[in-house]
VMD Tcl script that draws the C-alpha trace (Angstrom):
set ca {
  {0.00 0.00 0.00}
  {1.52 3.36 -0.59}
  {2.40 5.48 2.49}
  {1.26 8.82 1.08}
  {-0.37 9.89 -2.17}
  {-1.26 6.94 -4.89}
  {1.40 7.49 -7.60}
  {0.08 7.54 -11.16}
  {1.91 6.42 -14.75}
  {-0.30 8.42 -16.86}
  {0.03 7.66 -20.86}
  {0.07 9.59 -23.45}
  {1.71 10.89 -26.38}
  {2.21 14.69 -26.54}
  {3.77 14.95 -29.56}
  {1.26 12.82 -31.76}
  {-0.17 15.00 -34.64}
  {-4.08 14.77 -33.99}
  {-6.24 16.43 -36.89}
  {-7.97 19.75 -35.68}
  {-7.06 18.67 -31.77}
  {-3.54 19.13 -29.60}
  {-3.58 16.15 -27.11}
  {-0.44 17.61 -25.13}
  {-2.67 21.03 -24.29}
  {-5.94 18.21 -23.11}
  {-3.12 16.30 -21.00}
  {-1.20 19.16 -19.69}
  {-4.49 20.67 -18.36}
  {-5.56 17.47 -16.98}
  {-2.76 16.47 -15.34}
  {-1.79 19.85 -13.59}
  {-5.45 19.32 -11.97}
  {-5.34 15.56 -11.26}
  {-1.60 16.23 -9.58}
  {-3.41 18.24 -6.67}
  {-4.40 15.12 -5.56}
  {-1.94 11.76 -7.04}
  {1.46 11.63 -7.51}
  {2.15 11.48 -11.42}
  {4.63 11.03 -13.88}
  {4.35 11.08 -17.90}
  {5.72 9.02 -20.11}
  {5.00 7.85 -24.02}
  {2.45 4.68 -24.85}
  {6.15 2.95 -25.94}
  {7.66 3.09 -22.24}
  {4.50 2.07 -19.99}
  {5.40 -1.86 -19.92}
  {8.94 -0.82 -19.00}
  {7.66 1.64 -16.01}
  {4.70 0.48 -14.53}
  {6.04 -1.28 -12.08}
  {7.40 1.68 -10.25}
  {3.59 2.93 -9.73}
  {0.81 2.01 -7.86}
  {-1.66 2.23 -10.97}
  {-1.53 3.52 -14.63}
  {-3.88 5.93 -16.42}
  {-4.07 5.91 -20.22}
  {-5.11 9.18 -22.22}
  {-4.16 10.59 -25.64}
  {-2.02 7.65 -26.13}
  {-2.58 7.75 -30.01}
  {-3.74 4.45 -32.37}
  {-2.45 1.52 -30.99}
  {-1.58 0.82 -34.56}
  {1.18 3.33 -34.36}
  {2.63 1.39 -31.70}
  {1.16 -2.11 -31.29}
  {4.10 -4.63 -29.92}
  {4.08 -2.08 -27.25}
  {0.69 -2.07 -26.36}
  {0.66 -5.99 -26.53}
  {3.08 -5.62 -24.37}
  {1.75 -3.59 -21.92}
  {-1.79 -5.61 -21.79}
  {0.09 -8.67 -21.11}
  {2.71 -7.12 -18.60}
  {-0.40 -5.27 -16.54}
  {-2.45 -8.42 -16.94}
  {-0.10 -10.77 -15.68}
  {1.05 -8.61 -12.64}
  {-2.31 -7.41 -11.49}
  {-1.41 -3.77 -12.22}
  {-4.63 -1.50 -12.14}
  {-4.83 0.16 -15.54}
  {-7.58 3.42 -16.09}
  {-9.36 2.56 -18.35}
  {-9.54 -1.42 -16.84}
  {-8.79 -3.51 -19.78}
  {-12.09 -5.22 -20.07}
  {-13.58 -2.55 -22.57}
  {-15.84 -4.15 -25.39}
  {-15.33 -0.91 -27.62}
  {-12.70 0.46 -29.54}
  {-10.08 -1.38 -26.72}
  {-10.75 -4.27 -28.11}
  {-10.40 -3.17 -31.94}
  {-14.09 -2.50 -33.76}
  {-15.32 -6.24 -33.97}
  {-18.03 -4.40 -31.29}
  {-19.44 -2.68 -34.43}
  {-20.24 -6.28 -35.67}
  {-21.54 -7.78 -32.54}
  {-24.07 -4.69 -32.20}
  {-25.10 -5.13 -35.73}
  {-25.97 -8.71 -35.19}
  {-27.86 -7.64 -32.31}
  {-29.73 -5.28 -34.00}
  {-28.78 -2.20 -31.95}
  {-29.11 1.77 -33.02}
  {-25.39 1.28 -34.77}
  {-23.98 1.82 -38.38}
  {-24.68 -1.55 -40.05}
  {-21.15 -3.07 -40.48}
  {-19.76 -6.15 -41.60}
  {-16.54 -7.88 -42.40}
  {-16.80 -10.22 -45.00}
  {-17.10 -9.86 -48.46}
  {-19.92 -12.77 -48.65}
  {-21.77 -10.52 -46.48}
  {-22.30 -7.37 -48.27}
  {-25.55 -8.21 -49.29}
  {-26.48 -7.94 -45.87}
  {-25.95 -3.97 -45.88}
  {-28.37 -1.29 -46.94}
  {-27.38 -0.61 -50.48}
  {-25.36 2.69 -50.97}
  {-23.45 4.51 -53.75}
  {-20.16 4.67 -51.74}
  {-19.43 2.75 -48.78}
  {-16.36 3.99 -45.84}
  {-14.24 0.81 -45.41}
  {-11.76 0.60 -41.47}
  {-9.52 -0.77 -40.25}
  {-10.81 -3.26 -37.29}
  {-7.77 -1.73 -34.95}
  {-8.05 1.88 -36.38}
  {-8.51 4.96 -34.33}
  {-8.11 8.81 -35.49}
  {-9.50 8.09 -39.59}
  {-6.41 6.11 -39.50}
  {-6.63 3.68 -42.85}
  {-10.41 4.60 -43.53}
  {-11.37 5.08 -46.93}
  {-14.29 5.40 -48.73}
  {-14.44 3.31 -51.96}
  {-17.51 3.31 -54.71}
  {-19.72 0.51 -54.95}
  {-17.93 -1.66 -57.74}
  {-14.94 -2.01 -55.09}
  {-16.88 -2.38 -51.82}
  {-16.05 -6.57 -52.00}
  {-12.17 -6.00 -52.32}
  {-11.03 -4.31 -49.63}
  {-13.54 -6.76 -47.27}
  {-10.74 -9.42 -47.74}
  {-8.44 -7.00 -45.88}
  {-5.81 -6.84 -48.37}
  {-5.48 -2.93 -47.36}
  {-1.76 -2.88 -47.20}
  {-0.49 -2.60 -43.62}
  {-3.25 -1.63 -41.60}
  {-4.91 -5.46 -41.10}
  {-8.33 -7.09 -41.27}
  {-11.34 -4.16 -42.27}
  {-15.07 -3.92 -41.69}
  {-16.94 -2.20 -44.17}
  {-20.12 -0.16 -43.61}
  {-22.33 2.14 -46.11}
  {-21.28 5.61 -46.57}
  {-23.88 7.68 -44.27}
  {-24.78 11.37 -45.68}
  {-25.67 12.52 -41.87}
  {-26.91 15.67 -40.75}
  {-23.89 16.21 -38.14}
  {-21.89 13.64 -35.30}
  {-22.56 14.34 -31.99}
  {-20.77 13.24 -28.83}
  {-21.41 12.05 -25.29}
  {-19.15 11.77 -22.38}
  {-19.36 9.33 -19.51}
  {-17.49 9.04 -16.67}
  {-18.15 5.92 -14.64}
  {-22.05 5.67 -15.15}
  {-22.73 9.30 -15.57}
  {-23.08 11.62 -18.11}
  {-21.12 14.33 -17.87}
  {-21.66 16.09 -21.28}
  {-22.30 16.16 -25.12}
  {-20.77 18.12 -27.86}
  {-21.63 17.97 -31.71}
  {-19.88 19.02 -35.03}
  {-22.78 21.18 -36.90}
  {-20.58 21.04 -40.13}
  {-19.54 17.36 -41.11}
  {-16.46 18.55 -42.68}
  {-15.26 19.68 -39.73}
  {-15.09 16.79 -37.15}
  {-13.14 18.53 -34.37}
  {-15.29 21.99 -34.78}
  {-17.54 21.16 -31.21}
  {-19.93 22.93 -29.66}
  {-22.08 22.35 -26.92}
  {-24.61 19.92 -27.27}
  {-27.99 19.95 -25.12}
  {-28.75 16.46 -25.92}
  {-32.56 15.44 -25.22}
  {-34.04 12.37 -22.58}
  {-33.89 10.16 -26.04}
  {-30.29 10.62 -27.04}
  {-29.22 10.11 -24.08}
  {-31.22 6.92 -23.30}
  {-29.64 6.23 -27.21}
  {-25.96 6.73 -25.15}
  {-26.53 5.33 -22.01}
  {-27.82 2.12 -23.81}
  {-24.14 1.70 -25.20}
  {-22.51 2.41 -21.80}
  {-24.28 -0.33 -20.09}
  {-23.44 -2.97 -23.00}
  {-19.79 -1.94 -22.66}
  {-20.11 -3.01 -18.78}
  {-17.12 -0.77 -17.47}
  {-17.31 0.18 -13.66}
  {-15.20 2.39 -14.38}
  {-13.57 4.58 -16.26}
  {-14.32 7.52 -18.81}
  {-16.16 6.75 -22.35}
  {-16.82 8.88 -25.28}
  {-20.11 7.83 -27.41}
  {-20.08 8.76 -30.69}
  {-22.81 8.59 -33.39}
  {-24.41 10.66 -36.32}
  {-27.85 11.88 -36.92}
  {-29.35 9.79 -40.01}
  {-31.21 10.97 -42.45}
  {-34.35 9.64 -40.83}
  {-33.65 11.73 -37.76}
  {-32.62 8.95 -35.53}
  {-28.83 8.47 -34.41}
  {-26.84 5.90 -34.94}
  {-23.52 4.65 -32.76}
  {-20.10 5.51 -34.81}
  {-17.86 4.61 -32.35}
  {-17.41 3.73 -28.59}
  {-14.87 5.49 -27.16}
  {-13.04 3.30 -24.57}
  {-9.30 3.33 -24.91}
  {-8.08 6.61 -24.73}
  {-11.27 9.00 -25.70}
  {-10.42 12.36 -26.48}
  {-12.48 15.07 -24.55}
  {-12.32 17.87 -26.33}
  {-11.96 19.73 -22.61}
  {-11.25 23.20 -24.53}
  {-14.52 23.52 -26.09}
  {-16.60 23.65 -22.46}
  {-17.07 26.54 -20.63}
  {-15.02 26.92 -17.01}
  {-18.17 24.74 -14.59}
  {-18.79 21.72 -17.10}
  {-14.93 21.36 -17.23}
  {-14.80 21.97 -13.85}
  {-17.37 19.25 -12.69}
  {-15.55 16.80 -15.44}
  {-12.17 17.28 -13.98}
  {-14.09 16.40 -10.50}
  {-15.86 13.52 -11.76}
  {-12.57 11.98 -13.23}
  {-10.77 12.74 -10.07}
  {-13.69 10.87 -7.91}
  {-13.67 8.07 -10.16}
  {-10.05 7.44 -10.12}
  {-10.16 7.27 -5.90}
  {-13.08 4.57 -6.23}
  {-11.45 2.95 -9.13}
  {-7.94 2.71 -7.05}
  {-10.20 2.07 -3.51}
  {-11.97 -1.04 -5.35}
  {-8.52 -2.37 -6.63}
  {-7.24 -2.57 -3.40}
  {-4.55 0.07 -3.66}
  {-5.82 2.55 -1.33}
  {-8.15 1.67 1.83}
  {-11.26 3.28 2.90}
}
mol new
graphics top color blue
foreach p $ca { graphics top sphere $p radius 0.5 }
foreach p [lrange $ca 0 end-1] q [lrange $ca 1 end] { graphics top cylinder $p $q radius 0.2 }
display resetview
């Protein structure tokens, strides 16, 4: 047990070149805040295997694709699986964590969700589109997504895509705008929403209504984390309804610069709570 503070490996990469964000300004805000009350230290997704043992627990944030770096992050699972270390997020996400094969499961079950598949056999079982967005199952960031006409939809479904693995292929939706929603633990903390689909990372508050967020909450309950902080993500259809994009598990960004002073505030709060019941149920601090 440590005698004083808990002491913190937090992960991330401040140097990675995020489109339209800057993860070292998110983490450099977060972590002068959460140092008022752990003991932290930074270091790059690459290292964390080699240093977690000198710390009592080990946060992961703007760590990047896992793509960029993935011996290392097999590494790391294994290495904080096999010693017991407590890792924030835990490791037993069912969303992006564990690569997109969620995005099939939810489409089997028939859930609010982009209709995705992986096979080339099983295009048929999509809606029919003039273009369809083809992903990488372990992408993260647009990383390998492209968006192929019909006529080529079947090819890439193999996942000959070069060096970016197996794909899942989904029909190109013309949405309205994406819109985002922020859990910590359980609880919703906020939602923020792109008004111009060119423009991803262009957020602005989001008052989201008792629907969407029953639409959100039903994905944080399938993803069955105690704790940790999720990011929803999904698109308003054409027919007005949403539909789930991506869940946010691994290392969500949280756009922290585009809230006002309170929401941020009460998110940096939340997160700090969390983390003392996350490191209270894993036995590393008592009471």
């Amino acid at each position: 047990m440590p005698a004083t503070r808990p002491r913190i490996l937090y992960v991330t990469d401040l140097a990675y070149p995020a489109r339209g964000r800057r993860y070292c300004d998110e983490d450099i805000f977060l972590t002068s805040r959460l140092c008022e009350e752990f003991d932290l230290a930074l270091c790059h997704p690459r290292d964390a295997a080699a240093l977690m043992d000198g710390f009592d627990a080990v946060v992961v944030r703007n760590s990047g694709p896992v793509l960029g770096y993935l011996d290392a992050y097999k590494e790391f699972r294994a290495r904080a699986l096999a010693t017991g270390t407590p890792v924030y997020n835990p490791l037993t996400g069912r969303g992006d964590m564990a690569g997109k094969q969620y995005l099939l499961d939810l489409t089997d079950a028939g859930l609010p969700v982009i209709p995705t598949v992986g096979r080339p056999e099983d295009l048929h079982r999509l809606p029919r589109a003039e273009r369809y967005v083809v992903k990488p199952r372990l992408g993260a960031d647009s990383h390998g997504l492209r968006i192929v006409p019909a006529a080529e939809a079947s090819a890439p479904a193999d996942g000959d895509v070069g060096d970016v693995g197996d794909v899942l292929v989904q029909p190109y939706v013309d949405f309205a705008y994406e819109v985002s929603f922020y859990f910590v633990d359980q609880d919703f903390q906020y939602a923020l929403h792109a008004p111009d689909p060119a423009a991803r990372w262009r957020l602005e508050p989001y008052r989201p209504t008792s629907a969407d967020l029953d639409f959100a909450r039903r994905f944080v309950a399938w993803n069955t984390l105690g704790h940790g902080i999720q990011r929803i993500d999904a698109c308003r259809a054409p027919d007005g309804k949403l539909l789930l994009v991506e869940l946010e598990d691994l290392n969500p960004y949280l756009s922290l610069d585009a809230l006002d002073d309170a929401t941020r505030d009460a998110f940096v709060a939340a997160t700090t709570a969390s983390l003392h019941r996350f490191l209270r149920a894993s036995g590393v601090v008592r009471g």
